[in-house]
N, CA and C of each residue as an Amber inpcrd file, in Angstrom:
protein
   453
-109.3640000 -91.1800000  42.6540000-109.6790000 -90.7820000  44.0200000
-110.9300000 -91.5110000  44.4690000-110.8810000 -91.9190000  45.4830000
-112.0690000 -92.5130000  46.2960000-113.1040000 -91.9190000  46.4150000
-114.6780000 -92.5620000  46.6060000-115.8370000 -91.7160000  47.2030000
-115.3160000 -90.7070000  47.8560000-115.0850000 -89.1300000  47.8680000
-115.1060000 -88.3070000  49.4600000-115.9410000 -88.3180000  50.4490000
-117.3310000 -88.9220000  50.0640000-118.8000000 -88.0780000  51.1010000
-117.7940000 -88.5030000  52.1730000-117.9800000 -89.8500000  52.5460000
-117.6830000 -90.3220000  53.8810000-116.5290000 -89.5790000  54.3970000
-115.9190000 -88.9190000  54.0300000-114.8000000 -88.5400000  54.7420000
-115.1100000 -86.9370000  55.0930000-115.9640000 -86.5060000  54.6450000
-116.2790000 -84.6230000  54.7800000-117.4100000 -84.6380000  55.5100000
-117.7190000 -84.9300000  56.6240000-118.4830000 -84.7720000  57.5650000
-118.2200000 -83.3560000  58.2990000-118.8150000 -82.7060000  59.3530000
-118.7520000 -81.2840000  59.3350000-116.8470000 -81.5380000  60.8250000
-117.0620000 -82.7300000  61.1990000-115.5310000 -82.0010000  61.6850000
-114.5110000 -82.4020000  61.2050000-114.8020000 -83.1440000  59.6390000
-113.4180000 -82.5700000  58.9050000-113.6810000 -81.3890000  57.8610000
-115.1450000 -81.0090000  57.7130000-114.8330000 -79.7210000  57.4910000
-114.2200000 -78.2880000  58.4110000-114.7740000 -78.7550000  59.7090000
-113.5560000 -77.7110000  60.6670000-112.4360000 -78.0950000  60.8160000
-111.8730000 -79.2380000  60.1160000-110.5700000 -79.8880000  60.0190000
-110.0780000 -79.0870000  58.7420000-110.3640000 -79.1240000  58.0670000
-109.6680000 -78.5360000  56.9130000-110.2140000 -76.9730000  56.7750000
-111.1080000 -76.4210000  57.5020000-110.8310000 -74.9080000  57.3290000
-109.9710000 -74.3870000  58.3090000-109.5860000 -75.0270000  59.8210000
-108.4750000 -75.1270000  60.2890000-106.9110000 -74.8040000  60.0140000
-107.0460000 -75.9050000  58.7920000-105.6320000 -76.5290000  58.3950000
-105.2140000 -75.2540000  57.3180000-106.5110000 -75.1340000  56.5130000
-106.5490000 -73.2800000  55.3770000-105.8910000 -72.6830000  55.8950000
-106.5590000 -72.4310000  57.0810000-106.8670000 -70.9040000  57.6050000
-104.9660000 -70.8770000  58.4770000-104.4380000 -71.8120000  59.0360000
-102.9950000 -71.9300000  59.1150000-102.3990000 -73.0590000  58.9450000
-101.4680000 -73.7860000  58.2390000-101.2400000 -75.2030000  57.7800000
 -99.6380000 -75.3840000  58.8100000 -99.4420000 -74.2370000  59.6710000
 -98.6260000 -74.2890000  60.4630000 -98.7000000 -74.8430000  61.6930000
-100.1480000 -75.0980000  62.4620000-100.7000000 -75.7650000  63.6820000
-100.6150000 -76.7610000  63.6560000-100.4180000 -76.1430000  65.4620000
 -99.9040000 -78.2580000  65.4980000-100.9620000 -78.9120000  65.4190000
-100.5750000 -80.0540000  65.7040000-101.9100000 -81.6640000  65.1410000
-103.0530000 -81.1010000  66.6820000-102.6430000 -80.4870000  67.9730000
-103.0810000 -80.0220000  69.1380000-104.0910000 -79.1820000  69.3160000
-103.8500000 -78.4740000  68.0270000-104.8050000 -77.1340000  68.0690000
-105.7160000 -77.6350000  66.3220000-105.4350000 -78.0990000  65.8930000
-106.2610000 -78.6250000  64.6090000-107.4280000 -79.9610000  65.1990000
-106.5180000 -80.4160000  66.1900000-107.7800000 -81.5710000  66.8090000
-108.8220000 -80.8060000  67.4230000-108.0410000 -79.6440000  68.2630000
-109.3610000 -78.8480000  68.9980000-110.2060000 -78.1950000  68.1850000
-109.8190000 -77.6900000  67.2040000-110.7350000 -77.0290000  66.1690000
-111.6540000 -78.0020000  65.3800000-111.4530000 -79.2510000  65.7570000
-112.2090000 -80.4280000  64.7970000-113.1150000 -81.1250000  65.6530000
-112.7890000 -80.6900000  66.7170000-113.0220000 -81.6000000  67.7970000
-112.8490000 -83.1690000  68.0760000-112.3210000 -83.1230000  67.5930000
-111.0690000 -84.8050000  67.4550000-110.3360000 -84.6600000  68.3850000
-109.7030000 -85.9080000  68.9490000-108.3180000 -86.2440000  69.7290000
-107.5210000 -86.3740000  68.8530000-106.2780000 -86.0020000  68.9720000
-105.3350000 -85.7590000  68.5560000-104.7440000 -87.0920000  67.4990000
-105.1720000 -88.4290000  67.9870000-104.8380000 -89.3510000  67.2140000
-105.9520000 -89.7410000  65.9840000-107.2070000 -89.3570000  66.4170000
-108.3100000 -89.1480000  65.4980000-107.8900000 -88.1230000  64.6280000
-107.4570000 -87.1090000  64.7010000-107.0360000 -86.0650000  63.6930000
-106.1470000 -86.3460000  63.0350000-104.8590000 -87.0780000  63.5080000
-103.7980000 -87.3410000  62.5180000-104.1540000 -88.4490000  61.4190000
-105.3560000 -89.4750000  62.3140000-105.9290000 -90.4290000  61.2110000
-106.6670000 -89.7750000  60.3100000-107.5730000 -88.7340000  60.8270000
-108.3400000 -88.3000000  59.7520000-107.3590000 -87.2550000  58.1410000
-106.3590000 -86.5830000  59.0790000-105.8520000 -86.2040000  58.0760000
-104.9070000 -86.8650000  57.0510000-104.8630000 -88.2080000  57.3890000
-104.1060000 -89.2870000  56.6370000-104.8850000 -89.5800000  55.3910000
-106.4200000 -89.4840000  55.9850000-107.2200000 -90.3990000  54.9000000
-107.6080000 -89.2970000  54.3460000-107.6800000 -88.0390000  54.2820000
-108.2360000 -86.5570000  53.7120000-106.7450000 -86.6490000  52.5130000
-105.7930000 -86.9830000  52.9540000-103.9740000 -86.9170000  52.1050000
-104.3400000 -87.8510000  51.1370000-104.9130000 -89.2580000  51.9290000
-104.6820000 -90.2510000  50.6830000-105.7590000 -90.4340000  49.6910000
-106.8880000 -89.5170000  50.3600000-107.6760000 -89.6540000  49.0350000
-107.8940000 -88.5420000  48.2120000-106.5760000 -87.6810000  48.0280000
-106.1210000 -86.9130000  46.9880000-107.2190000 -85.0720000  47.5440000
-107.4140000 -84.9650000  49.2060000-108.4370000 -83.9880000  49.4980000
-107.4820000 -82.8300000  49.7400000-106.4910000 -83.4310000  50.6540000
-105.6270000 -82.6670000  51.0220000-104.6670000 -82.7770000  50.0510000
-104.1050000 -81.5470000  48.7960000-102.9540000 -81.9480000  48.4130000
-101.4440000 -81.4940000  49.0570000-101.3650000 -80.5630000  49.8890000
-100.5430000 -80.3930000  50.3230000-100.8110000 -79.3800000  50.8890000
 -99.6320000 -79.0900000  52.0950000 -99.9690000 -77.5910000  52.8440000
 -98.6030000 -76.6230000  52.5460000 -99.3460000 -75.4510000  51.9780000
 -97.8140000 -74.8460000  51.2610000 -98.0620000 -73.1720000  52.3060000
 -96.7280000 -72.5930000  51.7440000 -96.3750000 -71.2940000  52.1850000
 -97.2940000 -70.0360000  51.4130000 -97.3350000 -68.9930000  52.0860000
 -98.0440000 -68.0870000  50.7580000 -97.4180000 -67.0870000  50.7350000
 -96.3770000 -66.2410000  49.6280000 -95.3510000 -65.3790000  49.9810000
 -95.8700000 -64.4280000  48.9250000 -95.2050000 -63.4410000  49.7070000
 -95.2050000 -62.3910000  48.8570000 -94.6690000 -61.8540000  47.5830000
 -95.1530000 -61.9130000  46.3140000 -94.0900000 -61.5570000  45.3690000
 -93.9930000 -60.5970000  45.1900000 -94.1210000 -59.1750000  45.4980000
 -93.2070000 -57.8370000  45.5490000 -92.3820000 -57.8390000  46.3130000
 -92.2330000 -58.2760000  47.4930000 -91.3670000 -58.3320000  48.4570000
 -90.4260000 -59.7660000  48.0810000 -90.2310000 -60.0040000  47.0890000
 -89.2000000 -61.2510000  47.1490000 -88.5970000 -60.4960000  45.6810000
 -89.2090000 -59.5100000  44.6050000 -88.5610000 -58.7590000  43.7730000
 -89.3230000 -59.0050000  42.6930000 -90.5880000 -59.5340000  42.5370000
 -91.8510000 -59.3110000  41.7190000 -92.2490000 -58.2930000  41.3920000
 -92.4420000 -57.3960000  41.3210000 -93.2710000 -56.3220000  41.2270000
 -94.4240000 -56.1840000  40.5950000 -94.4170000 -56.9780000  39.4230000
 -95.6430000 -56.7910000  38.2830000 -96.2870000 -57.7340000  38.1760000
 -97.2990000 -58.3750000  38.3760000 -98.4230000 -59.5100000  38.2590000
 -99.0370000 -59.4110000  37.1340000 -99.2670000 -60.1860000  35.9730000
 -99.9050000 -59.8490000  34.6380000-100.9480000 -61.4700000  34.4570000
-102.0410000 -61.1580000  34.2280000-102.9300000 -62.9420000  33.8120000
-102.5920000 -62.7490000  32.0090000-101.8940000 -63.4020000  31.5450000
-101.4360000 -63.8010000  30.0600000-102.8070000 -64.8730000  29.6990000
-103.3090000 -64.5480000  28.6310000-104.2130000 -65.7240000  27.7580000
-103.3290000 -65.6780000  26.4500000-103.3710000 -67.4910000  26.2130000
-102.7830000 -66.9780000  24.9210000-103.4450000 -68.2380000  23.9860000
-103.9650000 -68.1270000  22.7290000-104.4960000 -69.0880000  22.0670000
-103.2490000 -69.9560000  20.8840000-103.6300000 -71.2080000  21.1300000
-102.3470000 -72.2030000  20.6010000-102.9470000 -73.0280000  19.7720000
-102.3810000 -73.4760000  18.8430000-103.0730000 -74.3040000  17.4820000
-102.7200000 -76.0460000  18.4910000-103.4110000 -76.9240000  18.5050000
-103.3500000 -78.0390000  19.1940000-102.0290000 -78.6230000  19.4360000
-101.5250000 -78.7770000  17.9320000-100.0760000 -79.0650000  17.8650000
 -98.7690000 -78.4500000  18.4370000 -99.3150000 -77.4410000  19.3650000
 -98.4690000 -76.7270000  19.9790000 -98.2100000 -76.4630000  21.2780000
 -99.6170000 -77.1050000  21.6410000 -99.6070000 -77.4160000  23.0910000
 -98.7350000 -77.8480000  24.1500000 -98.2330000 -79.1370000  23.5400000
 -97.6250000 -79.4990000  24.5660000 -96.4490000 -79.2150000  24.3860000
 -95.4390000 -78.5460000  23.4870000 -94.2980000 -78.2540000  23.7790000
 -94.3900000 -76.8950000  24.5030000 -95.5370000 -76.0600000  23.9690000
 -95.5220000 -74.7050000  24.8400000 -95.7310000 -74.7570000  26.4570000
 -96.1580000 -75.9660000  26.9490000 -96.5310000 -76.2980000  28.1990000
 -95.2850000 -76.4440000  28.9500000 -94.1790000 -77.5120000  28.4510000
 -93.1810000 -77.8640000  28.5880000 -92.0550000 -76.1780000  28.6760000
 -92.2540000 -75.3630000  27.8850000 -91.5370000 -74.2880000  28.0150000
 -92.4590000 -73.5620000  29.1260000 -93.5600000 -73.7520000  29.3430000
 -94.1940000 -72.8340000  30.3430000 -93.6540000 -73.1960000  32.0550000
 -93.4920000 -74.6320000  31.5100000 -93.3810000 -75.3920000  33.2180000
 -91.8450000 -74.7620000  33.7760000 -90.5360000 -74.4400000  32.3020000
 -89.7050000 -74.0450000  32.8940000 -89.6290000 -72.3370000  33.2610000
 -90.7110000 -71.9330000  33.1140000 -90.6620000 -70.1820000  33.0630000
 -90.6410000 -70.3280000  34.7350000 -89.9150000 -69.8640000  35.5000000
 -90.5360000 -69.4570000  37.0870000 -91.1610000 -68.0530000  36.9260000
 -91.4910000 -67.2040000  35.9690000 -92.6580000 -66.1160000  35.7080000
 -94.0290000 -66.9630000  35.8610000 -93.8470000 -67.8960000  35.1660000
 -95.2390000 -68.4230000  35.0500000 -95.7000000 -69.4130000  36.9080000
 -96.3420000 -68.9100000  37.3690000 -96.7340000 -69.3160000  39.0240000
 -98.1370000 -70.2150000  39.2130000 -99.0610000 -69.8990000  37.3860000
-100.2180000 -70.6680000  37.4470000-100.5530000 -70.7820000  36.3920000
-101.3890000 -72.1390000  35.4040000-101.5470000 -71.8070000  34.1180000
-102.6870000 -73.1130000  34.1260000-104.2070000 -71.9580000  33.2480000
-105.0730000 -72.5970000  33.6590000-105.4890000 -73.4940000  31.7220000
-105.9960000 -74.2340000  31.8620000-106.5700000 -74.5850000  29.8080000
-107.7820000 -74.3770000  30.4360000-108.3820000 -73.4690000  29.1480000
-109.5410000 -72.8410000  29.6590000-110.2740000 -73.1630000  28.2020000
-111.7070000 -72.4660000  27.9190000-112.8020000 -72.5640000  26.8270000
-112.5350000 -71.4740000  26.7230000-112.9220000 -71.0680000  25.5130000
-113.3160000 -69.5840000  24.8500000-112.3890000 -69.3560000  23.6050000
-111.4540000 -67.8840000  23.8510000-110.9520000 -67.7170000  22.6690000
-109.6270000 -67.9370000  23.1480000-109.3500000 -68.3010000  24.4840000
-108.0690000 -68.5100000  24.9910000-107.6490000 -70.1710000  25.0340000
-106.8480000 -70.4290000  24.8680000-106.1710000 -71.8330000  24.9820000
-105.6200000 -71.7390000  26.3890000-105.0250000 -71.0460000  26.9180000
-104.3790000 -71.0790000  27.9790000-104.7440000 -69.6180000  28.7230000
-104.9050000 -69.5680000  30.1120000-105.0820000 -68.6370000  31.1180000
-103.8510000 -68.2600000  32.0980000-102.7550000 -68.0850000  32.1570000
-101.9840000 -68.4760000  33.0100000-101.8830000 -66.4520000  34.0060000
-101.2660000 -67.0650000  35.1970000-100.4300000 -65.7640000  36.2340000
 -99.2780000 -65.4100000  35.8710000 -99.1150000 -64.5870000  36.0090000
 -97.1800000 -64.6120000  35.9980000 -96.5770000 -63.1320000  36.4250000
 -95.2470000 -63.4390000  37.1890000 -95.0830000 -62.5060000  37.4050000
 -93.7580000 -61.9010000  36.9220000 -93.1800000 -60.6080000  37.2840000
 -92.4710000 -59.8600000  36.0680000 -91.7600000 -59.0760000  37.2440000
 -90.5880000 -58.9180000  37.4080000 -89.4280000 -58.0080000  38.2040000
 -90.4100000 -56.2100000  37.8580000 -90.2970000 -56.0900000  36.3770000
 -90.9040000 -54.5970000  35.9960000 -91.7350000 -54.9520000  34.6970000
 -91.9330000 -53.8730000  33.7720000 -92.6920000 -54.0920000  32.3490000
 -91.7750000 -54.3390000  31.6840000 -90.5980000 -54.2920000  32.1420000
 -89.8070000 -54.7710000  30.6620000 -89.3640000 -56.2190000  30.7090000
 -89.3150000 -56.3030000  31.7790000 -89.2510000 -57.9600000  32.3950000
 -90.4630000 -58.5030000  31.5610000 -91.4540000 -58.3050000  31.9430000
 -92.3620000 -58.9690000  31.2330000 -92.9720000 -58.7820000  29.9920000
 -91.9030000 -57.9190000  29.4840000 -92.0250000 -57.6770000  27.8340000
 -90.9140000 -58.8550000  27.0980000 -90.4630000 -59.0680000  27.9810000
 -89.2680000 -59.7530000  27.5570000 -90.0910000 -61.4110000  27.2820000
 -90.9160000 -61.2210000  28.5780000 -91.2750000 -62.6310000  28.6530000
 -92.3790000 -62.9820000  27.8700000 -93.3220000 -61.9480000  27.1780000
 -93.9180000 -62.3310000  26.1660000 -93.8670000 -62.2650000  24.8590000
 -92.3830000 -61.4860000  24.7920000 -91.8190000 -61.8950000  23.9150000
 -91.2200000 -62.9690000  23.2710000 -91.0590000 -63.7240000  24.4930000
 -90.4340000 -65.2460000  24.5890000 -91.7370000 -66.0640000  24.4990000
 -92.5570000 -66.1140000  24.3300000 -93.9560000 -66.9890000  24.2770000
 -94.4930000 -66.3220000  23.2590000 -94.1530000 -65.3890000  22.5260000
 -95.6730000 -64.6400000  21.4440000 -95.2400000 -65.6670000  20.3240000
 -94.7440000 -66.2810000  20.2650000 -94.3980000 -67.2110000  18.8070000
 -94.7060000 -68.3370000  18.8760000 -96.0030000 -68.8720000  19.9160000
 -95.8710000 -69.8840000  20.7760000 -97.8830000 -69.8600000  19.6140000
 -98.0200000 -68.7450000  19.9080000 -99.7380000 -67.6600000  19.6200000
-100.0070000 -66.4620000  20.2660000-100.9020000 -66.1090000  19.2510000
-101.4580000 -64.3700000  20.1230000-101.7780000 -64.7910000  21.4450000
-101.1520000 -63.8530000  22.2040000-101.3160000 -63.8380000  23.5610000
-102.1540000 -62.0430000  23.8720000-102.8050000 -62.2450000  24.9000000
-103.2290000 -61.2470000  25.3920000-103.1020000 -60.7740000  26.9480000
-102.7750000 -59.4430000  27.2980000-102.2340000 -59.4200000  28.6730000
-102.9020000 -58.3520000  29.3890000-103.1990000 -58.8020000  30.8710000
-103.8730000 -58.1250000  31.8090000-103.1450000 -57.6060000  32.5950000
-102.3260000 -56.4210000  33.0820000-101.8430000 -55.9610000  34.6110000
-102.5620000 -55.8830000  35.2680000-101.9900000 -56.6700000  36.3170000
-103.2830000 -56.9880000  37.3910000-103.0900000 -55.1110000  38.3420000
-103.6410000 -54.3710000  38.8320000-103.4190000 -53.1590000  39.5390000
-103.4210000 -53.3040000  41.0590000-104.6830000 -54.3960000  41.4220000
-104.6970000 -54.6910000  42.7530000-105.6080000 -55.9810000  42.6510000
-105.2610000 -56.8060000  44.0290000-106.3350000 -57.8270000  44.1490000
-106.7470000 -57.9510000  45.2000000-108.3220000 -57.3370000  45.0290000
-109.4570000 -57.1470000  46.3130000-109.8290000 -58.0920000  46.5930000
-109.9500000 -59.2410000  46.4420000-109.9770000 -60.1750000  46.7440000
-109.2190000 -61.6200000  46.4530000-108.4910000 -61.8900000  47.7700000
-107.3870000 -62.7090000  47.6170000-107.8000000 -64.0560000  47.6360000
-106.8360000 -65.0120000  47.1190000-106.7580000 -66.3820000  47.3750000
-107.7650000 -66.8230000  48.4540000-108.5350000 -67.4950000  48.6220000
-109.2230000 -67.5280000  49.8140000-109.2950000 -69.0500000  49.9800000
-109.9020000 -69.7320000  51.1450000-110.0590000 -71.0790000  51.5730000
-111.2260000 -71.7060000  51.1220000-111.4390000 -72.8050000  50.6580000
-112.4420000 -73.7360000  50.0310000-113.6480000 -73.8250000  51.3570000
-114.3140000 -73.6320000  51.0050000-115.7360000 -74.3280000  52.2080000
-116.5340000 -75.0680000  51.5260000-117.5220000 -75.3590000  52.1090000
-118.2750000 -76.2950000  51.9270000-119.3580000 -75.6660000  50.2570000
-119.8150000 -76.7330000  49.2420000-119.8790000 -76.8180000  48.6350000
-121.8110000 -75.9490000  48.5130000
C-alpha cells in the first residue's frame, strides 16, 4: 500500500465517515458531506480503493433474524503445524464470521455464530481436535461495530 498521509486530509476524513456511517449514498450526498464536487469525490474515492483504504462497502445484517441465535468468541490454542489446515477448515465453517491470530494463550480468537447451544456444541465439537478451545456466549453487545475515525 502506498504512503496514506496525502490522501487523509480532513475532507476525506468526512469522506469516509460519510461512506461508514451509510455506504448506500449516492456519490451526491457523500460529495456534500466532503465537500467535494461530485467528480472530485468519485476521484478521491478511487484513490482511497486503490490504495487498499477503502476495502469495500458491505451490508450489516442481522444474525438472529436470519436464524443465528447464539453468538459465541471461540479461542482456541494450535500447535504451529496445525495451523494452516485448521484455517482452511475454519474458512469453510459459515459459523465462523471472524477469526483473529492473536498473542497470549490463544492461537486463534475467532466469532461465530450458532442456530442454538447445540448447534454450537456440535461445532466445537468439530474443531476441539484441532486444540483446547475455550468459549465465550456473548449475552449482549453494548457496544457495537462502530466506524474508524481519525487516529
Amino acid at each position: 500500500m502506498a504512503d496514506a498521509a496525502p490522501l487523509i486530509d480532513d475532507k476525506a476524513w468526512r469522506l469516509l465517515s460519510a461512506l461508514q456511517a451509510d455506504g448506500r449514498q449516492p456519490l451526491k450526498a457523500l460529495a456534500a458531506a466532503a465537500g467535494l464536487s461530485i467528480a472530485a469525490t468519485a476521484e478521491r474515492l478511487k484513490r482511497l480503493q486503490d490504495a487498499g483504504i477503502v476495502r469495500g462497502v458491505h451490508a450489516e445484517l442481522d444474525a438472529a433474524a436470519l436464524g443465528w441465535g447464539v453468538r459465541a468468541i471461540v479461542g482456541i490454542t494450535v500447535l504451529q503445524p496445525q495451523k494452516k489446515p485448521l484455517l482452511a477448515k475454519l474458512r469453510a465453517r459459515p459459523e465462523v464470521i471472524e477469526c483473529h491470530h492473536v498473542t497470549g494463550a490463544d492461537s486463534y480468537l475467532m466469532s461465530v455464530v450458532a442456530r442454538d447451544l447445540p448447534d454450537l456444541e456440535r461445532f466445537l465439537a468439530a474443531i476441539n481436535g484441532w486444540g483446547e478451545t475455550r468459549t465465550s456466549i456473548v449475552l449482549s453487545t453494548p457496544i457495537e461495530r462502530r466506524a474508524l475515525g481519525r487516529p
